[in-house]
Backbone bond lengths (Angstrom), bond angles and torsions (degrees), N, CA, C in turn:
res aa  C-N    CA-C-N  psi(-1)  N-CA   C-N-CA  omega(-1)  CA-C   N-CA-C  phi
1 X - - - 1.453 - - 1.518 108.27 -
2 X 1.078 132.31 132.26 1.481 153.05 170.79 1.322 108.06 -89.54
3 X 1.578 131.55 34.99 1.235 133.98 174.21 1.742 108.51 -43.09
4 X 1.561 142.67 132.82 1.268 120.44 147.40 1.838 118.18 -106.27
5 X 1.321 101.10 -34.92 1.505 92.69 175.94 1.608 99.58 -171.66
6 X 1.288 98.84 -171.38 1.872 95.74 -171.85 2.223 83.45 -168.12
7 X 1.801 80.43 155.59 2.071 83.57 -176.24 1.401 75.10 -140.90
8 X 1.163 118.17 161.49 1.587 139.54 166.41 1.605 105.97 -152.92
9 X 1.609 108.36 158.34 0.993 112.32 -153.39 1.886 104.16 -156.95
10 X 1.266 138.89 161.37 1.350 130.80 179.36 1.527 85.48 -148.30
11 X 1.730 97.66 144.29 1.072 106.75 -175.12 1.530 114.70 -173.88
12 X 1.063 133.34 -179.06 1.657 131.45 -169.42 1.591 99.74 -79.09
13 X 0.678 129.65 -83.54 1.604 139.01 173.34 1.721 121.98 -122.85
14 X 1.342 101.92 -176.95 1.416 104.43 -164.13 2.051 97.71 -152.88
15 X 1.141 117.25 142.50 1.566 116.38 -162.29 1.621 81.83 -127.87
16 X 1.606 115.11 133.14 1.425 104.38 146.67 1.360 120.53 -111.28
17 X 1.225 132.41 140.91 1.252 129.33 -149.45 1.956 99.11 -97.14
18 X 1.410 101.00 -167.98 1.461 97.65 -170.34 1.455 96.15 -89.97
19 X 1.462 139.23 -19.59 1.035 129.71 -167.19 1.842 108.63 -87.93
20 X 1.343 115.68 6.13 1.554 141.06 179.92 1.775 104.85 85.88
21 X 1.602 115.94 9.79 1.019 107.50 173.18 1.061 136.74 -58.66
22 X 1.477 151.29 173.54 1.693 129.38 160.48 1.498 94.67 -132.19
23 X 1.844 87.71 162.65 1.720 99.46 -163.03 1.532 84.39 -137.91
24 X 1.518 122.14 105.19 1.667 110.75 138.18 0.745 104.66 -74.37
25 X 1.784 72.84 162.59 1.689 109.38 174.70 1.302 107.01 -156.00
26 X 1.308 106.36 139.14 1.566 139.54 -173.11 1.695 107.60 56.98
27 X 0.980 96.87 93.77 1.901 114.72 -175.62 1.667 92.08 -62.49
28 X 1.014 123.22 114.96 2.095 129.97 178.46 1.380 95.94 -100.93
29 X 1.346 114.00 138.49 1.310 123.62 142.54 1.755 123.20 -114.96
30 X 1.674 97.45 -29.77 1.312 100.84 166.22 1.578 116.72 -100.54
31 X 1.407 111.33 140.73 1.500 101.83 159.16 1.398 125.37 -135.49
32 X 1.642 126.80 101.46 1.079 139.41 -112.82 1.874 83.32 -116.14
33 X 1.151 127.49 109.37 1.239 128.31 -160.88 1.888 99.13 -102.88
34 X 1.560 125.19 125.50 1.446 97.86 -175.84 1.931 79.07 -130.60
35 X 1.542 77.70 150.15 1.647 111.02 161.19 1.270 121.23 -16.91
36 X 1.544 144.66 157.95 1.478 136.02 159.76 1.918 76.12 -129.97
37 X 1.645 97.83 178.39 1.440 119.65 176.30 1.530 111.85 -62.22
38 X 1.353 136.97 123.82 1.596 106.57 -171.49 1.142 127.61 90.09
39 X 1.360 108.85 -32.01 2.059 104.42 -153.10 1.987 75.51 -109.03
40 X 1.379 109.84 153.45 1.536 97.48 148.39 1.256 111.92 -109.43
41 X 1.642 97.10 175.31 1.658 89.75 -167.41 1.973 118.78 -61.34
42 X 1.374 101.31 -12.76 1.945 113.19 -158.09 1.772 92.44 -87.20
43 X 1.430 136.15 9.05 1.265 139.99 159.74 1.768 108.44 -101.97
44 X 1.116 126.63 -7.56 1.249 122.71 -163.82 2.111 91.79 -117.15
45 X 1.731 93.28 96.48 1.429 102.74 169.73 1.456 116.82 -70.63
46 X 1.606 111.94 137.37 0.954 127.75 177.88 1.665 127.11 -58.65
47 X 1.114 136.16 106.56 1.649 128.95 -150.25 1.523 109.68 -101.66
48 X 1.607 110.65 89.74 1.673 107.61 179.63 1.846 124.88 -127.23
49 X 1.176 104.99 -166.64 1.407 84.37 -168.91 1.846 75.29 -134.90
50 X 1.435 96.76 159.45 1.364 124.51 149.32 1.227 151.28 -135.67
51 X 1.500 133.70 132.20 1.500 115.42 -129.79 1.430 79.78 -142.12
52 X 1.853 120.91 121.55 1.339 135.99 176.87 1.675 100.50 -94.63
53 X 0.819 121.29 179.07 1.874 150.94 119.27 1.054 125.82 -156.69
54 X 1.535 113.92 136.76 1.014 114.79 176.50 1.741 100.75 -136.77
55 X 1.601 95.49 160.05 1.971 118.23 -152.69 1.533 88.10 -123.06
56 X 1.352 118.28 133.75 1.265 131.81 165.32 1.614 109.96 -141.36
57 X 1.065 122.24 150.80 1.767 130.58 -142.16 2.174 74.74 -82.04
58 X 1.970 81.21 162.65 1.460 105.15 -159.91 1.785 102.78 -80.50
59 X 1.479 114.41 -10.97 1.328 109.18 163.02 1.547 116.88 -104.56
60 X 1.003 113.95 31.65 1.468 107.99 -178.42 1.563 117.89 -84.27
61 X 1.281 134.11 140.83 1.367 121.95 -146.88 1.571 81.05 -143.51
62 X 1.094 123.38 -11.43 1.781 114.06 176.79 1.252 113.06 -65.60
63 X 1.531 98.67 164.66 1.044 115.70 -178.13 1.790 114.46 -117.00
64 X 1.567 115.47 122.43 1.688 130.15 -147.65 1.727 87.12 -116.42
65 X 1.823 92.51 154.06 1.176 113.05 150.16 1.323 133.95 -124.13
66 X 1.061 122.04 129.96 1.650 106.51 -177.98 1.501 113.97 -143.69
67 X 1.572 88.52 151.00 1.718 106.34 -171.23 1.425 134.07 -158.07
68 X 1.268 133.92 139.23 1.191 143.54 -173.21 1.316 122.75 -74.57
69 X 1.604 124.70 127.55 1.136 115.91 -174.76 1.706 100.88 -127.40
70 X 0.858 104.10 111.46 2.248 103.72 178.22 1.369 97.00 -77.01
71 X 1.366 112.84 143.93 1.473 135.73 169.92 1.242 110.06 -120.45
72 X 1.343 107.43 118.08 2.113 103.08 -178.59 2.073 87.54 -100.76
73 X 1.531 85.77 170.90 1.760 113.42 -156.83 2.008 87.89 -59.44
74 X 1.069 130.38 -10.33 1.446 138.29 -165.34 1.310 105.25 -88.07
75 X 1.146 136.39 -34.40 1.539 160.99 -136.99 1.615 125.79 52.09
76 X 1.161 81.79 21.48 2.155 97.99 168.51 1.451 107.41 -52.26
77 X 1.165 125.37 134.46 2.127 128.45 -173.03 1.873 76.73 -132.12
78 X 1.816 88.06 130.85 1.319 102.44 158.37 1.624 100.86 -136.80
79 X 1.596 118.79 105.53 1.580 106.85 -170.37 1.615 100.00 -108.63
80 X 1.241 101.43 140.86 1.546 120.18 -177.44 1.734 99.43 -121.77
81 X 1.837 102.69 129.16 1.183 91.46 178.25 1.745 98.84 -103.42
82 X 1.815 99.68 165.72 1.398 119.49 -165.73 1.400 99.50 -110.67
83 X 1.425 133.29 -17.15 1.511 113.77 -159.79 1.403 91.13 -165.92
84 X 1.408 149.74 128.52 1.644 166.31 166.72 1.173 111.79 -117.64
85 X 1.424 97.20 120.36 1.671 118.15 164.56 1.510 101.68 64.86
86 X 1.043 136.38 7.54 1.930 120.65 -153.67 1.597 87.47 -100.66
87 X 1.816 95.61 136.04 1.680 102.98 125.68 1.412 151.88 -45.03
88 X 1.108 107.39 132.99 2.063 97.92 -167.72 1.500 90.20 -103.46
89 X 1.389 115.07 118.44 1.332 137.18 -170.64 1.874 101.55 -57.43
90 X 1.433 103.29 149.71 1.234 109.48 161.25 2.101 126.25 -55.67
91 X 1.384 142.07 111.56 1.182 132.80 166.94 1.395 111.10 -40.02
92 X 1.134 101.53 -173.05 1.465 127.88 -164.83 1.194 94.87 -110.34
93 X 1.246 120.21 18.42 1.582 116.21 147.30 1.404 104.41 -164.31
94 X 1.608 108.61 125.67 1.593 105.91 -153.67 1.303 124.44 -92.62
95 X 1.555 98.54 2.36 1.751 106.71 165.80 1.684 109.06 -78.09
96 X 1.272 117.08 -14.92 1.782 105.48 -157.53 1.539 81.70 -98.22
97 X 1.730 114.16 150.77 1.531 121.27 172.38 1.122 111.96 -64.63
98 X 1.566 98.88 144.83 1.434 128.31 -174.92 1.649 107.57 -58.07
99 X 1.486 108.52 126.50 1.581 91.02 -167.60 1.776 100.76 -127.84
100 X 1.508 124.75 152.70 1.332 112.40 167.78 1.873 106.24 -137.51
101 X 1.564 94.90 139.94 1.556 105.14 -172.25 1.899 99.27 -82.50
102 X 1.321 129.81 146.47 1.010 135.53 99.38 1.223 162.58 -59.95
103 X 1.560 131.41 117.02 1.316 110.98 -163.45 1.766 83.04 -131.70
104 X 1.548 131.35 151.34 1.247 116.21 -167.64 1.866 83.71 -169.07
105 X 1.230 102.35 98.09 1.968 109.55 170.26 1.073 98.60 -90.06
106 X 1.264 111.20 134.64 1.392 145.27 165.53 1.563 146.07 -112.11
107 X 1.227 132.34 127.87 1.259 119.36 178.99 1.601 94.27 -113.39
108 X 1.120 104.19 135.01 1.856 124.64 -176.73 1.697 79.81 -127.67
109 X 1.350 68.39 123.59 1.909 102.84 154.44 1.216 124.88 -100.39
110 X 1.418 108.88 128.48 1.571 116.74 -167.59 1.303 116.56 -76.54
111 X 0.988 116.46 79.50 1.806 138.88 -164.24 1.444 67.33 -79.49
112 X 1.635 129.80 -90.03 1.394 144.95 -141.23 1.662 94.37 -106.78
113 X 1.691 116.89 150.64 1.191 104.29 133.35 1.461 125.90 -140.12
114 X 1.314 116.81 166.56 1.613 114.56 -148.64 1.357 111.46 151.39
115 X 0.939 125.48 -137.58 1.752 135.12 -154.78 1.603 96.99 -108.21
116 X 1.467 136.97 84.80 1.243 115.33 158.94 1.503 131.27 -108.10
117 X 1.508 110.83 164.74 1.852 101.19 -171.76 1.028 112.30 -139.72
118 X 1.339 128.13 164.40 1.529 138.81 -125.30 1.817 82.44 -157.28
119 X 1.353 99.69 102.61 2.020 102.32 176.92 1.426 106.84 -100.82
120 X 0.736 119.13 132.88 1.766 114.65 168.43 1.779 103.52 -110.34
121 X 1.501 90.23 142.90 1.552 112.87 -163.26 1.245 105.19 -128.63
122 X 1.228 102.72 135.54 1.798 113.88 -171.72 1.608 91.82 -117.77
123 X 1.027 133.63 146.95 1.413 138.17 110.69 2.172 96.12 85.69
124 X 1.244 85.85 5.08 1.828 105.60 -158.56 1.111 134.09 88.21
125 X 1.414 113.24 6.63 1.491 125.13 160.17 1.580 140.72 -81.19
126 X 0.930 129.61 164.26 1.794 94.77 175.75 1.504 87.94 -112.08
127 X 1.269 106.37 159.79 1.767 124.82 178.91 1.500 110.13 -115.65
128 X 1.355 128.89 -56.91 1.040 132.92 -154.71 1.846 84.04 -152.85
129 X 2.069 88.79 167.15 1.188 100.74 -179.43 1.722 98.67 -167.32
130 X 1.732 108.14 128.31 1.504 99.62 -166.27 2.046 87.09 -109.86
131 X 1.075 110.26 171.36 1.328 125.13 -172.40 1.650 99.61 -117.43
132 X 1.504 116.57 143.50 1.489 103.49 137.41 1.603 98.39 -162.09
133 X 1.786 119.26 179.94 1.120 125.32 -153.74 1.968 103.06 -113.94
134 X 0.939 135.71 133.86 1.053 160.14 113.51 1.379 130.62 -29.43
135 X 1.346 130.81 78.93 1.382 134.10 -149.54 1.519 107.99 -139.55
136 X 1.658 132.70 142.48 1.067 119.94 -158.83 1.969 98.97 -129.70
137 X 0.707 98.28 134.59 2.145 104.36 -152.01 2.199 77.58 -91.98
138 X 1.461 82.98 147.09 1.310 87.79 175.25 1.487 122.56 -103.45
139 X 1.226 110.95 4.45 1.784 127.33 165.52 1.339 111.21 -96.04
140 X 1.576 108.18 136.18 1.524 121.28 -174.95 1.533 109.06 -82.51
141 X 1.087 147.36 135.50 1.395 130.11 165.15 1.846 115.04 -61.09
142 X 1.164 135.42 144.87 1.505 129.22 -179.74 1.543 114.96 -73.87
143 X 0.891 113.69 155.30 1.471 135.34 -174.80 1.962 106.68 -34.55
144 X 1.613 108.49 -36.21 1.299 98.38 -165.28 1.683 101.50 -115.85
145 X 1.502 103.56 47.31 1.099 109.52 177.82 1.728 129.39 -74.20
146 X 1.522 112.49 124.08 1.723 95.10 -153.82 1.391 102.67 -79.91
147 X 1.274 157.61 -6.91 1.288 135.34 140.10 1.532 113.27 -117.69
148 X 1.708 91.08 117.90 1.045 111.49 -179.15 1.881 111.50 -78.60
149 X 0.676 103.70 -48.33 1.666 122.40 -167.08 2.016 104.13 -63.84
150 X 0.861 118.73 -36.16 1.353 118.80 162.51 1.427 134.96 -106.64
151 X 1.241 98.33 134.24 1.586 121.22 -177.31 1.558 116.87 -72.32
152 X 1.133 106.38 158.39 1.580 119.46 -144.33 2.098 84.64 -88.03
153 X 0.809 92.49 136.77 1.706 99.95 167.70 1.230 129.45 -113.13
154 X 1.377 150.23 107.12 1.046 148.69 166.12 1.531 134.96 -90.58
């Protein structure tokens, strides 16, 4: 494997543009989940995005797997893989390393809240690992609240 490096990141959303670029937006570390009338807060999943890359050298011809494993503050592992057996295609310029984006939205349910993490795994290794928080707001939103369905982000 010609691994060179990998960044991960959690965040509100993620835009890819027409030129295949990507644009976060709003880098989260907290996500502050509050109450509706009725609902409690431990039914109202947390709505985030997660944004990988990972760089593997410009002759690398293997073939990688990679995958996400969430860790809640308990040490519960639920790993979901993102990519099997594949080649990471040559760029659009074939000297610079071969690179592949992750983008992976999520709704996490507030089983726990506290410190949870998001590992990304190459090949069965871990590379990187982004953090974020799970937090439960102690104000209810009121009855004529105009979005009901999403949770408050901080």
């Amino acid at each position: 494997m010609a691994f060179i490096s990998a960044d991960c990141l959690v965040c509100e959303r993620v835009l890819q543009e027409a030129d295949g670029v990507f644009t976060i937006i709003r880098v989260v570390n907290i996500f502050t989940l509050t109450p509706l009338p009725g609902i409690p807060v431990e039914a109202l999943p947390a709505s985030l995005c997660f944004f990988a890359s990972v760089r593997f050298s410009s002759d690398d011809e293997s073939k990688h797997t990679i995958s996400l494993k969430v860790i809640r503050p308990s040490g519960e592992e639920k790993e979901q893989p993102a990519l099997t057996d594949q080649q990471i295609p040559v760029g659009k310029i074939p000297e610079m390393p071969r690179s592949v984006a992750l983008l992976a939205r999520m709704g996490v349910a507030p089983k726990e809240f506290g410190i949870h993490q998001i590992v990304l795994i190459v090949d069965g290794s871990e590379v990187a690992r982004a953090q974020f928080v799970l937090a439960k707001s102690s104000v209810t939103l009121p009855q004529d609240s105009s979005d009901k369905r999403s949770p408050t982000v901080q």
